[in-house]
C-alpha positions in Angstrom: 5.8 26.4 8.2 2.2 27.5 7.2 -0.8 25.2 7.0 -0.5 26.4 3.1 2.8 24.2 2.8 0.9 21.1 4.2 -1.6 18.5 2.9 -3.5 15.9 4.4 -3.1 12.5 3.3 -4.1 9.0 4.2 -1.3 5.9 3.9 -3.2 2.6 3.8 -1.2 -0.7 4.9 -3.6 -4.4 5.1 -2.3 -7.6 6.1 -5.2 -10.6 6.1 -5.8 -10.3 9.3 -5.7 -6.5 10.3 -5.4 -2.8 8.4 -4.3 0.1 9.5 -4.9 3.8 7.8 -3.0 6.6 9.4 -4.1 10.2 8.6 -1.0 12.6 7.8 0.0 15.5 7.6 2.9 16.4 5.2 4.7 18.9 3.6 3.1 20.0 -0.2 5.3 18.6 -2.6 5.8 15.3 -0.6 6.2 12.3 -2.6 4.8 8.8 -1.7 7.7 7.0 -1.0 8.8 9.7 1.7 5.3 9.6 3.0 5.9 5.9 3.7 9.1 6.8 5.5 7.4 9.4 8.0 4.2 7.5 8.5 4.1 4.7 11.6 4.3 1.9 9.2 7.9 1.1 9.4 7.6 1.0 12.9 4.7 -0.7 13.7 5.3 -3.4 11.1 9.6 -4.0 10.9 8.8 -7.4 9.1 8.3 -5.2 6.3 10.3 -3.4 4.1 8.9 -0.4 3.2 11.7 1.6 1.7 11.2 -1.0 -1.5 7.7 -2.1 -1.3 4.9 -1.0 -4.4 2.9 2.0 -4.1 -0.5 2.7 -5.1 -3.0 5.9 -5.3 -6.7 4.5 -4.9 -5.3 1.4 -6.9 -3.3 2.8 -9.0 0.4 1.7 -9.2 2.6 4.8 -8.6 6.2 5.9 -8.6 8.3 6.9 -6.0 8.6 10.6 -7.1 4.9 10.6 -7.2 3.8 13.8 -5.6 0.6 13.5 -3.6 -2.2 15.6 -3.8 -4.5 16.8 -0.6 -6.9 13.8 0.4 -5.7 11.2 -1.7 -5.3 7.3 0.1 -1.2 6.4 -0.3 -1.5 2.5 -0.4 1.4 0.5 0.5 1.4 -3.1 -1.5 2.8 -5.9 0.6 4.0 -9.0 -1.6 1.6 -11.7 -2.3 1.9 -15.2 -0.3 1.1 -17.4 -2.9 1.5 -16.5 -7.0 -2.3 -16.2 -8.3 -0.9 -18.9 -11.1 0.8 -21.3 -8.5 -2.7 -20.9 -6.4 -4.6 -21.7 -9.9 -2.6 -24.6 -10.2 -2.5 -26.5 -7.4 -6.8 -26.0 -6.8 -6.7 -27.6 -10.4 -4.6 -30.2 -9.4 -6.8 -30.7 -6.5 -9.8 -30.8 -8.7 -10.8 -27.2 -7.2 -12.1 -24.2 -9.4 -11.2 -20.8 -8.0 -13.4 -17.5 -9.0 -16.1 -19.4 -10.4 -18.6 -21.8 -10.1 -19.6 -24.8 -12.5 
């Protein structure tokens, strides 16, 4: 296969406490969910499931089929701890503000 049939990509993964970015090389005409499946990230992080998990292209939600382009940043969503509304809720019920101060 000819460098002409491959792109370079980046696939973005963050937890709280640590990121991790891996550079890539795949074939043109890759699409982001099978750029998850041949980056590390299923390995280095089997807690996850990455075969269902939201995708993103410098924050955008994207599809599965979504074919990446050279140099774009494939980010991989992991699901939220808390709901943003449950959070709201119980800092109200605590007599907390969250986002803004009075």
């Amino acid at each position: 296969m000819s460098d002409a049939a491959n792109i370079t990509i980046e696939v973005a993964f963050a937890l709280p406490e640590r990121q991790h970015v891996q550079v890539m090389t795949v074939p043109s005409g890759c699409t982001a969910r099978e750029a998850v499946v041949r980056s590390e990230l299923p390995q280095l992080f089997p807690q996850f499931d990455f075969a269902s998990c939201q995708l993103g292209v410098f924050g955008q939600v994207v599809t599965d089929d979504r074919l990446l382009c050279a140099g774009e940043r494939l980010e991989v969503y992991r699901p939220l701890a808390t709901n943003p509304r449950d959070a709201r809720r119980m800092a109200a019920s605590a007599g907390k503000t969250i986002g803004r101060e009075h």
